[in-house]
C-alpha positions as CSV (number, residue, x, y, z in Angstrom):
1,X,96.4,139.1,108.4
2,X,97.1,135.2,108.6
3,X,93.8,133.5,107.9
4,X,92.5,131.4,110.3
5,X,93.0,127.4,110.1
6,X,90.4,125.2,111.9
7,X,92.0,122.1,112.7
8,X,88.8,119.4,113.0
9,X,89.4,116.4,115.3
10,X,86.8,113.8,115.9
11,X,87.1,111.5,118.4
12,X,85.6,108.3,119.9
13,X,87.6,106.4,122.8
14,X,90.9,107.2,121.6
15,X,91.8,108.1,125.2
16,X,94.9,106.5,124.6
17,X,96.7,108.6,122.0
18,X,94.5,112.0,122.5
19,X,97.0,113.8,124.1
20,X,99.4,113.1,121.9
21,X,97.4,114.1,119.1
22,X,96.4,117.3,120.8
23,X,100.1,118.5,122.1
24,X,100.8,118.0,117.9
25,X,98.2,120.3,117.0
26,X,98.9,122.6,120.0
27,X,102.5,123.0,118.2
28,X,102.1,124.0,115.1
29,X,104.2,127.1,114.5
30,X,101.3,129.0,112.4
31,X,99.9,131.1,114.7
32,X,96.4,131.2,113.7
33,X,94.9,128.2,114.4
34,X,91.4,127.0,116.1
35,X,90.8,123.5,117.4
36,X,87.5,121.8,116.8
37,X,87.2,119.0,118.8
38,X,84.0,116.7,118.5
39,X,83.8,113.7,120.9
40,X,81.1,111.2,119.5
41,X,79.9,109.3,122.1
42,X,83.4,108.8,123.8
43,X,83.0,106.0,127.0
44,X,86.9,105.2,127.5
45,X,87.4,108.6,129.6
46,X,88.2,110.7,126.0
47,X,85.4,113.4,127.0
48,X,87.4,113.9,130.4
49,X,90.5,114.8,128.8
50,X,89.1,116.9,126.2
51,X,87.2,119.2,128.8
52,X,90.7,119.3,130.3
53,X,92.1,120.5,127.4
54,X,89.6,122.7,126.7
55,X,89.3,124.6,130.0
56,X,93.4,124.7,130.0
57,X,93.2,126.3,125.9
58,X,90.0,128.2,125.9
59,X,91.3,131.0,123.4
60,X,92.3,128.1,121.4
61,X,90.0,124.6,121.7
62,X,86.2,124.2,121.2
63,X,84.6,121.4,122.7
64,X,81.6,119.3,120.8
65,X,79.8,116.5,123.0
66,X,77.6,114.6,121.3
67,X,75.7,111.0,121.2
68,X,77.6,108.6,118.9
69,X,76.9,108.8,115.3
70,X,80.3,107.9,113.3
71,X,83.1,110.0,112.0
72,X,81.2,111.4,109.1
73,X,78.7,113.0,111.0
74,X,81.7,114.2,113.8
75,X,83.7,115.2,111.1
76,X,80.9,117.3,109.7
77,X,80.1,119.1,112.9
78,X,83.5,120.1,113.4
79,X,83.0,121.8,109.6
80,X,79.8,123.2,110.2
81,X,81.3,124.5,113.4
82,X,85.1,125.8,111.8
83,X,85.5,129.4,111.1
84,X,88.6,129.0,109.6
85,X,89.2,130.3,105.7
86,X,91.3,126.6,105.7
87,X,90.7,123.4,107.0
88,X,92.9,120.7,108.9
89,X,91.5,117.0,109.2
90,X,93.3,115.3,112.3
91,X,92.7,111.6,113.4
92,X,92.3,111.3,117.1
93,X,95.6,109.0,117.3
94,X,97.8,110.9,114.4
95,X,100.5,113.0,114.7
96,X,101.4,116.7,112.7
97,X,104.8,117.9,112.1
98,X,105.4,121.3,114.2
99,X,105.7,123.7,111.1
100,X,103.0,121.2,108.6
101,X,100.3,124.0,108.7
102,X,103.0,127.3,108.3
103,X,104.7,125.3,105.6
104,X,101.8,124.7,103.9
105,X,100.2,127.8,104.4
106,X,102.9,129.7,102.5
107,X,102.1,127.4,99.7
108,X,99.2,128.4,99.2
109,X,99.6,132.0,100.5
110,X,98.2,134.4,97.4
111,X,96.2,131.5,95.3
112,X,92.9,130.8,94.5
113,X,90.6,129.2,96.9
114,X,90.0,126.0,95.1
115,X,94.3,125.3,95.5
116,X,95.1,122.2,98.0
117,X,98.2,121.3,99.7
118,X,99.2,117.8,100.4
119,X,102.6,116.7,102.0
120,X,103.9,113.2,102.9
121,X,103.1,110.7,105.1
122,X,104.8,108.2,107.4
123,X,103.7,105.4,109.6
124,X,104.7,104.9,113.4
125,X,103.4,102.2,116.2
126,X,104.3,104.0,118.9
127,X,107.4,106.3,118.3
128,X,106.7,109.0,115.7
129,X,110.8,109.1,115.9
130,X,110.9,105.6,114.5
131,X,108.8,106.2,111.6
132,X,108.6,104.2,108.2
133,X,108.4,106.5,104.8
134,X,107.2,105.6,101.9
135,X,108.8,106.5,98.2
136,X,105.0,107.1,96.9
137,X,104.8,108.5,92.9
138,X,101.9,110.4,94.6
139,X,104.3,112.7,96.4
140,X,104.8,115.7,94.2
141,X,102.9,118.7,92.5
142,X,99.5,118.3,90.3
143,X,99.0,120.9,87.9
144,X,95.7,118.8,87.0
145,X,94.5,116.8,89.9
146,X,92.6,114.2,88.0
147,X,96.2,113.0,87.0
148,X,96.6,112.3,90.9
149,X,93.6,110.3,91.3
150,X,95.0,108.4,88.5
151,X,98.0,107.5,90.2
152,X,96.3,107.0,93.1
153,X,93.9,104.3,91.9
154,X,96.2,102.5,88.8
155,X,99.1,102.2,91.5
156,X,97.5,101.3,94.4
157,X,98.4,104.2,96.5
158,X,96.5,106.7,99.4
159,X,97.2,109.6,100.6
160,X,96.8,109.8,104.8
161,X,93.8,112.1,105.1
162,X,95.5,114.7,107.4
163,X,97.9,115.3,104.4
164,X,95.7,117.8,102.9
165,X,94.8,121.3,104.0
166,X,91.9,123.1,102.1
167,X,90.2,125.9,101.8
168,X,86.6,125.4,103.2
169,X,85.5,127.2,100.1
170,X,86.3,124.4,98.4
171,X,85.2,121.6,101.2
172,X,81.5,123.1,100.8
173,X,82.2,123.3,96.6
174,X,82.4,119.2,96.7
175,X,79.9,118.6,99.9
176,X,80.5,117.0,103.4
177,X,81.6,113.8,104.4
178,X,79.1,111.1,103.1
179,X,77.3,109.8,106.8
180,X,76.1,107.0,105.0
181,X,79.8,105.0,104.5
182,X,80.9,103.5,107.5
183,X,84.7,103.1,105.5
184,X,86.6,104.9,103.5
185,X,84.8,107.7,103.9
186,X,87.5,109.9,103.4
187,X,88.8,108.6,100.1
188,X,85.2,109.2,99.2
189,X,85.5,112.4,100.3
190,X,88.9,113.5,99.0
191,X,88.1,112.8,95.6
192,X,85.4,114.9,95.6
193,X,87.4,117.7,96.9
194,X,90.4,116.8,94.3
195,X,87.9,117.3,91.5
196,X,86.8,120.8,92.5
197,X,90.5,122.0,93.0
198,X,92.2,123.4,90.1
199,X,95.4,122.2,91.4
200,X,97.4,120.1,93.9
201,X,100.8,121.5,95.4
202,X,103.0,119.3,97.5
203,X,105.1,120.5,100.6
204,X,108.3,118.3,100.4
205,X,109.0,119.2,104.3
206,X,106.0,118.9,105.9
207,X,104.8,115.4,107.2
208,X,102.4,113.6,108.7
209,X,102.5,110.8,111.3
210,X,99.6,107.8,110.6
211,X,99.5,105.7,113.8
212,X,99.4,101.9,112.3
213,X,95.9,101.0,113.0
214,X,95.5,97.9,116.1
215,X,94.0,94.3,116.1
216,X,90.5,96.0,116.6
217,X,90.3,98.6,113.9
218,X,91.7,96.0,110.9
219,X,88.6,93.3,112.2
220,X,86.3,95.7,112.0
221,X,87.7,96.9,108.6
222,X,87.1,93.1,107.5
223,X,83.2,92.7,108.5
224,X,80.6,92.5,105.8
225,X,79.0,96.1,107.2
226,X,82.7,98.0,106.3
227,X,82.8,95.6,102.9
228,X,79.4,96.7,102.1
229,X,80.8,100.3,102.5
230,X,83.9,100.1,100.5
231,X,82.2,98.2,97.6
232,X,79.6,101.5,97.8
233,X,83.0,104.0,97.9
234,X,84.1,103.0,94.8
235,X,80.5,102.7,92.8
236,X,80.7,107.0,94.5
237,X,84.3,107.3,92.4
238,X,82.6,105.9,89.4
239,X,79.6,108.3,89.8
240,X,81.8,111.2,90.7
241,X,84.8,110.2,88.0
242,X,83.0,109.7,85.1
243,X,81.0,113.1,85.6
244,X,84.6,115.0,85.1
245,X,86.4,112.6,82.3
246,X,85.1,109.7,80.8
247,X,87.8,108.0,78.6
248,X,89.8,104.6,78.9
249,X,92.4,105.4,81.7
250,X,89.3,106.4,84.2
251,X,87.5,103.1,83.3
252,X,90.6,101.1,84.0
253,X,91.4,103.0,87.5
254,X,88.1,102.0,88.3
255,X,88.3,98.8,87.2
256,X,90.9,98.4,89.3
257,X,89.9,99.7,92.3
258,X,86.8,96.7,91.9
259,X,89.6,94.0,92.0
260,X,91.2,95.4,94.5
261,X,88.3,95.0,96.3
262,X,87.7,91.4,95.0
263,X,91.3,90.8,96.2
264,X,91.0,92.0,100.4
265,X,87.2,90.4,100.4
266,X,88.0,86.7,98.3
267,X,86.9,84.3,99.5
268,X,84.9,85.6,102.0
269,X,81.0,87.5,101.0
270,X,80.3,85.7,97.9
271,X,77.6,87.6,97.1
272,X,79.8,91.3,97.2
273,X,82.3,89.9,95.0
274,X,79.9,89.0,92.2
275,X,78.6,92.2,92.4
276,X,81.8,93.6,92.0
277,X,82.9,91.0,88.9
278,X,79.4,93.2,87.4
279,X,80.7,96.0,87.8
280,X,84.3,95.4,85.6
281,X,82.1,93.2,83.1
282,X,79.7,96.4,82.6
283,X,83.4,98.3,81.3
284,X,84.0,95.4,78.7
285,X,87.6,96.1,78.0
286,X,89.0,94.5,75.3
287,X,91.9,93.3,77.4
288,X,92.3,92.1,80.9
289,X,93.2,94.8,83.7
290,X,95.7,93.6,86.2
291,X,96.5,94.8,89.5
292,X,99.2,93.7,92.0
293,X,102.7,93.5,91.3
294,X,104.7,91.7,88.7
295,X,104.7,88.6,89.8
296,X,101.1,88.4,91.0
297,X,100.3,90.2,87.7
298,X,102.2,86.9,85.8
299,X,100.3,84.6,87.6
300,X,97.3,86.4,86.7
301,X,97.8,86.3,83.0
302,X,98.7,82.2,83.4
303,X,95.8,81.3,86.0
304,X,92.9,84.1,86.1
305,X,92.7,86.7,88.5
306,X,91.2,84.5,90.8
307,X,92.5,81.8,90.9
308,X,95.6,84.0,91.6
309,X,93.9,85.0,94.5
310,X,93.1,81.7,95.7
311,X,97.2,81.0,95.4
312,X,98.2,83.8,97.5
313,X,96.2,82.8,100.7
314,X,97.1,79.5,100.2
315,X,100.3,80.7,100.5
316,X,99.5,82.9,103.2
């Protein structure tokens, strides 16, 4: 028999996009499919269309209504309440391809538990037709998935989280969604999950759509709370990192990740920056780590990081 994929969507006032979202999970050409859908707190008239959908899909859709308490606690009902072998994450306002779950399912059809699937991603605005793809290194098979998270953080690149599809085996093997990050909660999370698997296989046809986020969501991205939260994100992928390999390339990936952060925060929230500057010194390389591309990495070298920084938004 097909085993059963749960397909978790929390939402909160996306009334917008929802159906959208829905009709894309609604597609999918694997058969066996369950939809968890947790409203948190919805007051834009999201809860309204969910019962809809629910009452027209019963053999299909499960309806959670519950207060507001973020996505990680949303997201974490809807895996408490799967009974699906394999799990789908789906942002309220993203897209699947029609045949991402069956593609991906035969991937992993006859291998252990702790095997993930990933697939690429592309970004839309309003027309999933007129998408934008991106050539990511990230994009291919990982016999050992510690060498993904080492593109991932030395390059600078992310993987969408409704990419991956899991076993729930191995979802409860690295632990729920962290309630206490407000952002990037699901890098967090991912990189848990990435080292339990044993492996990472990519399915070159499947896809999915990331809606570019609006004005709203990158503000709220920028406020000292969500900095707060990302600067805690990575101190979790040193904690978690170091536990599974503690050598050179690591310290440097997490070095980087810190300037990264330096680099979206500068100049703003003085006092989160110098406790990220701690956090790099505490690694004492014996040379400098640069991030960025070549020219931002040149003007590194000839000014300081920094400063480099300072040159950039000048520039704008």
């Amino acid at each position: 028999m097909m085993p059963l994929v749960s397909i978790i969507i929390p939402v909160y006032n996306k009334a917008a996009f929802i159906r959208e979202t829905l009709d894309s999970a609604l597609a999918q050409t694997y058969p066996n499919t369950e939809i968890i859908l947790v409203d948190d707190g919805s007051s834009d008239g999201s809860l309204k269309i969910l019962e809809k959908y629910a009452e027209d899909f019963p053999e299909k859709i499960r309806l959670i209504a519950q207060k507001n308490a973020g996505v990680s606690p949303a997201t974490n009902k809807g895996i408490q309440m799967a009974k699906g072998e394999y799990i789908q994450f789906l942002d309220a306002d993203d897209l699947l391809s029609p045949e991402k779950i069956e593609l991906q399912m035969r991937l992993l059809e006859d291998k252990n538990k702790r095997t993930m699937c990933s697939c690429e991603w592309v970004t839309f605005l309003d027309d999933p037709e007129r998408h934008q793809r991106w050539n990511l290194r990230i994009f291919k098979d990982y016999s050992n998935p510690v060498h993904m998270v080492m593109d991932l953080y030395h390059h600078g690149e992310m993987m969408q989280p409704g990419v991956f599809l899991c076993s729930k085996e191995l979802i409860l093997r690295a632990g729920l969604w962290d309630e206490s990050l407000t952002i990037n909660q699901d890098g967090e999370f991912f990189l848990r999950v990435m080292l339990q698997a044993k492996e990472v296989l990519f399915e070159s046809s499947a896809k999915v759509f990331y809606r570019k986020p609006g004005v709203t969501n990158v503000s709220q991205q920028k406020s000292y709370r969500a900095s707060q939260s990302l600067l805690e994100s990575y101190r979790c992928y040193e904690r978690e990192l170091l536990k599974k390999e503690n050598s050179e390339r690591v310290r440097e990936a997490l070095a980087k990740n810190y300037m990264r952060f330096i680099y979206v925060t500068y100049p703003k929230y003085p006092d989160l920056i110098k406790e990220a500057e701690k956090e790099i010194k505490k690694f004492a390389f014996t040379k400098p780590v640069h991030i960025g591309g070549p020219k931002f990495q040149q003007i590194s070298k000839w000014i300081g990081f920094k400063n480099a920084v300072r040159v950039k938004r000048w520039l704008g």
